[in-house]
Structures are given as C-alpha cells and as structure tokens.
N, C-alpha and C positions, 0 to 999 in steps of 0.2 A: 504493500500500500504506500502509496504514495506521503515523504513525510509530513506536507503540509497540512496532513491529515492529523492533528496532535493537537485537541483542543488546550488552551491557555488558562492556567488559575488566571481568577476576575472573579472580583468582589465588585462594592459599589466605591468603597475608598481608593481601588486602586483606578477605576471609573474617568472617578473624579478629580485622582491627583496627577492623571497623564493624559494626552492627549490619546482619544481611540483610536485602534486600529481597524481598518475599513477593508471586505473583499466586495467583489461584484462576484451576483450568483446570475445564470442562466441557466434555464435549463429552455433545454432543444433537443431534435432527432435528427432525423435523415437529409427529410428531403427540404431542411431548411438549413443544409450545411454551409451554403455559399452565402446565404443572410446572416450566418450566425461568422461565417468567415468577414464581413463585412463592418459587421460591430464589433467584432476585434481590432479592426484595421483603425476605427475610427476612435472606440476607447484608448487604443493607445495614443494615437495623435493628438486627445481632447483632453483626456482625464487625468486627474490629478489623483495623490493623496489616498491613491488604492494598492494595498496590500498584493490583493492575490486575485484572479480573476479563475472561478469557480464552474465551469461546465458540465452540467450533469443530464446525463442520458444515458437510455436504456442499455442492456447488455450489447447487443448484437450490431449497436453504432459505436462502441467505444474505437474502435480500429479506425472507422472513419474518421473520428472527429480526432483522434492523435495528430493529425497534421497542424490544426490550431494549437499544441499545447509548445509552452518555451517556460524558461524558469522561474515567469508571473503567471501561468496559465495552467492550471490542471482539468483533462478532463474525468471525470467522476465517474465509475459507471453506480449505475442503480442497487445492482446486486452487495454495493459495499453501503448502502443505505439503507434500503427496506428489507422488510424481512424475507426470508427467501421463501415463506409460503405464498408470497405474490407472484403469479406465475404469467407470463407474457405467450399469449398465441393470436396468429395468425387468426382473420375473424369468418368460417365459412359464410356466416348472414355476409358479410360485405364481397363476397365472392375472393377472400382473401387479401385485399385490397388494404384491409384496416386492423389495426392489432388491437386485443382485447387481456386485460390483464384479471386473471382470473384465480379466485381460494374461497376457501370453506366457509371463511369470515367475511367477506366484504360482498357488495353487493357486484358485478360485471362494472370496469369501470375502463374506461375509452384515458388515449395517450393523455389529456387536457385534466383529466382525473389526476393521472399518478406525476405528472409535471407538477400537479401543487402540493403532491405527496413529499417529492425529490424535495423540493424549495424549505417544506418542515427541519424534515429529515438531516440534511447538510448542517444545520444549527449544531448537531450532537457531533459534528467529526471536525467542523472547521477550525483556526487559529484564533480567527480576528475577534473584536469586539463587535462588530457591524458588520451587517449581511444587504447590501444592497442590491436588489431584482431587479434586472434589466432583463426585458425580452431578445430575442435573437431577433426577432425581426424590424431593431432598433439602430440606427445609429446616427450616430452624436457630429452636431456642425460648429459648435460653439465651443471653448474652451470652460471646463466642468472643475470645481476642487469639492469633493465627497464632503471637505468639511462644512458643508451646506446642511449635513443632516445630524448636524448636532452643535449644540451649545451649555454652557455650564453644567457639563455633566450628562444632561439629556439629549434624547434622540430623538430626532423629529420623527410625530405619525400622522401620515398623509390621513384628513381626515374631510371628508364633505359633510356638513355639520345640516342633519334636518332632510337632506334630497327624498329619503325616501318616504314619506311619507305624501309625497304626489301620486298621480298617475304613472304608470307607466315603467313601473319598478317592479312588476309584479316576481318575476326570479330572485333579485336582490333580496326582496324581503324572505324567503324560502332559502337563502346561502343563511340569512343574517340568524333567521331561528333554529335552522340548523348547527349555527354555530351555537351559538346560547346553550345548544340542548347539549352538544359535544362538554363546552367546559361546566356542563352545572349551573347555568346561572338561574337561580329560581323564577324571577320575573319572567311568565310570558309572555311580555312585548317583545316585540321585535325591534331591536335599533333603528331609529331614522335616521342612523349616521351609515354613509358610503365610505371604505378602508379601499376598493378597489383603482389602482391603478398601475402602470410603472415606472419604473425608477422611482423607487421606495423603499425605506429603510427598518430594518428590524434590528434590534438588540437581540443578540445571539443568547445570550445568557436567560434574557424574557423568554425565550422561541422553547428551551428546554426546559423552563418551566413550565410553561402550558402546558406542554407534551406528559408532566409529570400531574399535573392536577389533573386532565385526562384520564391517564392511569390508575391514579388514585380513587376519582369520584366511581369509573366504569370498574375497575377491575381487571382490565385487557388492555392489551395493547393499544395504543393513542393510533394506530392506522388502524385496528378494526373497527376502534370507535366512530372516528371521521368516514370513514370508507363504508361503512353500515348505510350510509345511506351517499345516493348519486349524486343528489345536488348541496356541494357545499361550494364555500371559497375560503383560501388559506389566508387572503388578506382580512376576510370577514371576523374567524376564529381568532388572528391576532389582534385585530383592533377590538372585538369588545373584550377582550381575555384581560387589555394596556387598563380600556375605559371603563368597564364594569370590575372587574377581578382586582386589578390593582389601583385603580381611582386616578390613573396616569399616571402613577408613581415611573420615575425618569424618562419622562418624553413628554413633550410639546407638542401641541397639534399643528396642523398646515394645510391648508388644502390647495395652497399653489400645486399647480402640474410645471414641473421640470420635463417632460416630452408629450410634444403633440403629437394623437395619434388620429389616424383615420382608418378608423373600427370597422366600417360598414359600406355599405354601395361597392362600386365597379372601382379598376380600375383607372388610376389619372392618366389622365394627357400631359403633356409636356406643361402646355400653357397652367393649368388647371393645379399640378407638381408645384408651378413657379409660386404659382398664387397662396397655396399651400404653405410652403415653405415661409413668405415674407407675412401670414399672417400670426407666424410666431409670437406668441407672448414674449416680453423680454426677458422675464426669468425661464422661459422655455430653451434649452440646448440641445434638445435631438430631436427626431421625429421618428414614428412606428407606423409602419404601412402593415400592417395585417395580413398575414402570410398568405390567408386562406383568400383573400381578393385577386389575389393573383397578379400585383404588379409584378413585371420582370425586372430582378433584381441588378440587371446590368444595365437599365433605365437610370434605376436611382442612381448608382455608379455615377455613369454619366452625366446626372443632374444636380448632383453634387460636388461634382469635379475630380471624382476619382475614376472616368472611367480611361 
C-alpha cells in the first residue's frame, strides 16, 4: 500500500496550533480518464497549498488511471477502502454496459453510489487534515490556494442555508432524511439546508467520526448503514452530522461556489462555452461540465487554451 496511506495523530490543539494540511480527493472511473487527466493538468498549474492529490476508483481501472499518478498523486483502488463484501459486476439489465456493485447488506447500488462511498471511506486511510472533493470532470482556470477553506482553526462547510424547503427539491429532501436516519438524529425534519456541491471541504478527522457514530447508533458497518438504502448523498450525511451532531463545532459555513458547473441540458457550442466561462462569479476558479452531457473533452482543451 501505498505510504501516503498513514493517517496522522490530530487532535483539535494541534488543529489549531499549525496550519492544516490539505489533499484533493477525486474519485472517477474509466471512461472519464482523459477529464480526470485534464484536472490534473490544471490542479497542478492552478492550485496551491495541496498536500496530496487523492484518486480513487474501482479495482479493474487502477492500471489505467497509474499513468496520472507522480509523487503528489496517488491512485487508490477501492478494494483498499471498502469492505470486500462489496462486490463489482458487470450489469446483464444494462446488456453489460453498466456495472452494479452488489452484497448481502446493501441495497444494488450503480458507480454514483459507491463514488460517495470511496469519498467517506479515504477519510480513515489518508495523511492530511483536509479532504477537499473535486470532480474529475473539473478543471481549474484561475489560480486557487486551498487555504480558502479554512480559518482560525475551522473548516469551511459549503452550506445553502433554507433552499430546500421550495419546490422542486423533491430528491434532496429524500438524501437529506436519509441522512438524518443514517446518523440518528431524532428530529424528523428534514434539513432545508443544501451541503451539495464541488470543490468542498471536509475535516478528515469529523469524516471518521461520523462513520463511528454510524457504527455505534446501527450496530454495523457505516457502508451497510448508508448503503441500506439507494438514495443518499455523502455531502448531505456530513453536513447535518457538522450542523445537527456537533452544532458546527470547527467549521464555518459558506455557500459561495468556488466552481461553476453546468449540470444539465446538451452540450455547449463554442460561442455558448465563451459565455459560460466569462459568467464566472469572481470567487469562482474552475468550471465542471458534466461528464454524462457529453461535451468532448478536447473542446474544453481547446477552449481553454490547453488544446
């Protein structure tokens, strides 16, 4: 195993008395090896103030994705994360097409599943003090220093204060009481605060305690818990875990977005990319194109000035 695998004693004194150390985590597969080669190219050029940069994916891509790793990059496989009664096949419903990670305990959970499984999970094996989630199909135009997500002590958590108590949230609120039900939290409301986004930052040390309250309240493993049921979200579970469990204790909230993304619809056009691009918030430094839209990745390249 890889050495950077050796989590670090951390307390809250010693937190507080140095400056933290910061990894970026991704996790990605296959067929987003060139988008995830892309935010490498770009992290390095942009980012500051980062430790270690984190890639975790399944078994059967570890070989692939070896060409991105150098001596700030590790890639992770899965198998050194989850337990090994989660099992990865080929899916016949999708005519094999689609992989389906399957056990005795969890409910059939698709790649999008066990990617926020990975994103948990890395908290118990990594060095740093901070765990910052960038997508693979992410990357960065602006110059970035990681110590944006924290100050005296605390960690910023990306938090939309209220959104979901509108229309049109109707999933969000079904991650959010999912999660509630995962840590224990007795109140049946469902939070009207939104944790979802990327480029966001987690306290590695919070991340395994969750995972231990989990364990504690169910009995079972913190992946059978979450995994018992299909619809969750890993940033949902941490942010009421920060905001119900611990009353924010070390972190601050934020609901600036550091990357603009476009979630949904077709495909941009050049002109449309341009437009895109210059309606950048100013605290915005990357942009995410949504893998499954299907922009061609040697587009943004080019539209970006890398091609």
């Amino acid at each position: 195993m890889n050495n950077r695998f050796v989590p670090s004693p951390d307390s809250e004194a010693d937190f507080l008395r140095r400056a933290p150390t910061a990894a970026v985590v991704t996790a990605s597969y296959a067929p987003d090896l060139e988008r995830c080669r892309l935010l490498c190219e770009t992290l390095d050029r942009y980012v500051s103030g980062v430790a270690h940069h984190y890639i975790l994916v399944e078994h059967r891509d570890v070989a692939l994705f070896r060409q991105l790793e150098n001596n700030r990059r590790t890639i992770v496989d899965e198998r050194d994360l989850l337990p090994r009664w989660l099992h990865a096949f080929d899916d016949p419903l999708s005519l094999f097409r689609r992989r389906i990670w399957l056990s005795p305990w969890t409910m059939p959970l698709r790649g999008w599943h066990v990617q926020q499984l990975r994103r948990i999970a890395i908290a118990a094996h990594a060095a740093e003090d901070v765990l910052i989630f960038c997508d693979s199909d992410v990357a960065f135009l602006k110059p970035f220093d990681c110590s944006a997500f924290w100050r005296d002590g605390k960690v910023r958590l990306f938090r939309r204060d209220g959104v979901l108590s509108g229309d049109g949230h109707d999933e969000h609120r079904i991650w959010s009481r999912n999660a509630g039900s995962a840590l224990g939290i007795e109140s049946s409301e469902v939070s009207t605060h939104d944790y979802i986004s990327t480029l966001i930052a987690w306290r590695r040390q919070t991340v395994t305690a969750l995972c231990a309250r989990i364990e504690k309240i169910h009995g079972r493993n913190w992946v059978e818990v979450v995994g018992a049921a299909r619809k969750f979200s890993e940033c949902m579970i941490y942010g009421r875990y920060v905001d119900e469990v611990l009353a924010g204790a070390g972190h601050f909230p934020g609901s600036e977005e550091f990357c603009r993304v476009h979630w949904t619809g077709e495909a941009l056009s050049d002109d449309e990319f341009r437009r895109f691009v210059a309606a950048m918030a100013p605290q915005q430094v990357a942009i995410g194109m949504q893998s499954f839209i299907g922009t061609d990745v040697g587009r943004i390249r080019r539209l970006i000035g890398l091609g």
